[in-house]
C-alpha positions in Angstrom: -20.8 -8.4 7.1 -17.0 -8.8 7.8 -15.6 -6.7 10.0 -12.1 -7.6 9.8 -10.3 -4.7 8.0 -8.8 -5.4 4.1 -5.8 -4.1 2.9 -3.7 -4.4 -0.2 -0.3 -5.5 -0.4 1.9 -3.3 -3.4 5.1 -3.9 -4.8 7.3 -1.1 -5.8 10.6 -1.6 -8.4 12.0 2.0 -9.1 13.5 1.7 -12.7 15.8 4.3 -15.1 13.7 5.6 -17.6 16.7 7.2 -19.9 17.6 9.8 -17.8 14.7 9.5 -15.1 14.0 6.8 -12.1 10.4 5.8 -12.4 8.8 3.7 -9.8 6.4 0.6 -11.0 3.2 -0.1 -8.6 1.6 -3.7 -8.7 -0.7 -5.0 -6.7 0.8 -8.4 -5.2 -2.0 -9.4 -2.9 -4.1 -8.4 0.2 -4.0 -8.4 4.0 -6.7 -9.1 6.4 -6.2 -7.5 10.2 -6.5 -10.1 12.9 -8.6 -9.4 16.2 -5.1 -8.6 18.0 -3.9 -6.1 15.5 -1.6 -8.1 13.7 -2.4 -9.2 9.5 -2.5 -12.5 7.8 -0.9 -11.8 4.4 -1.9 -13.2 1.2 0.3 -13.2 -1.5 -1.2 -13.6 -5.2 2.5 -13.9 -6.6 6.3 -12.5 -5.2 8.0 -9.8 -7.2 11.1 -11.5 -9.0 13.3 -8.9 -8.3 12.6 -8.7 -4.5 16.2 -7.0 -3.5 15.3 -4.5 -5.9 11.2 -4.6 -4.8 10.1 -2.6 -1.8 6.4 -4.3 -0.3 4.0 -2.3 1.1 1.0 -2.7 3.1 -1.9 0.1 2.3 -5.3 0.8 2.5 -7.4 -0.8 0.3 -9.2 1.5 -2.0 -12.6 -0.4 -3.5 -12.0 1.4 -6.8 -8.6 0.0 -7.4 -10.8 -3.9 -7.2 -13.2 -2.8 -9.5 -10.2 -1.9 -12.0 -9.0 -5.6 -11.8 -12.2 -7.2 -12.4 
């Protein structure tokens, strides 16, 4: 088994909505945590719009996979 811990990288674009700011979540890769604490990022793909695109690093929650697949 792999012990190194997963997690998943998210981008976030807040957009106006008519009169509302929504904020769009996609899922933009994973991160894998080294044996010093640090993370090796993988990115599937970079947001476009990355001065408008906050990145996140977050737990990585198995059901969010099986939605993908």
């Amino acid at each position: 088994m792999n012990d190194k811990k997963m997690m998943q990288i998210l981008g976030a674009v807040e957009r106006t909505v008519g009169d509302d700011k929504k904020t769009w979540w996609t899922r933009i890769g994973v991160g894998f945590q080294n044996k010093d604490g640090s993370y090796n990022l993988r990115f599937d793909y970079l947001p476009a719009r990355l001065g408008d695109t906050t990145i996140q690093l977050r737990e990585f929650d198995p059901k969010d996979a099986a939605q993908t697949e």
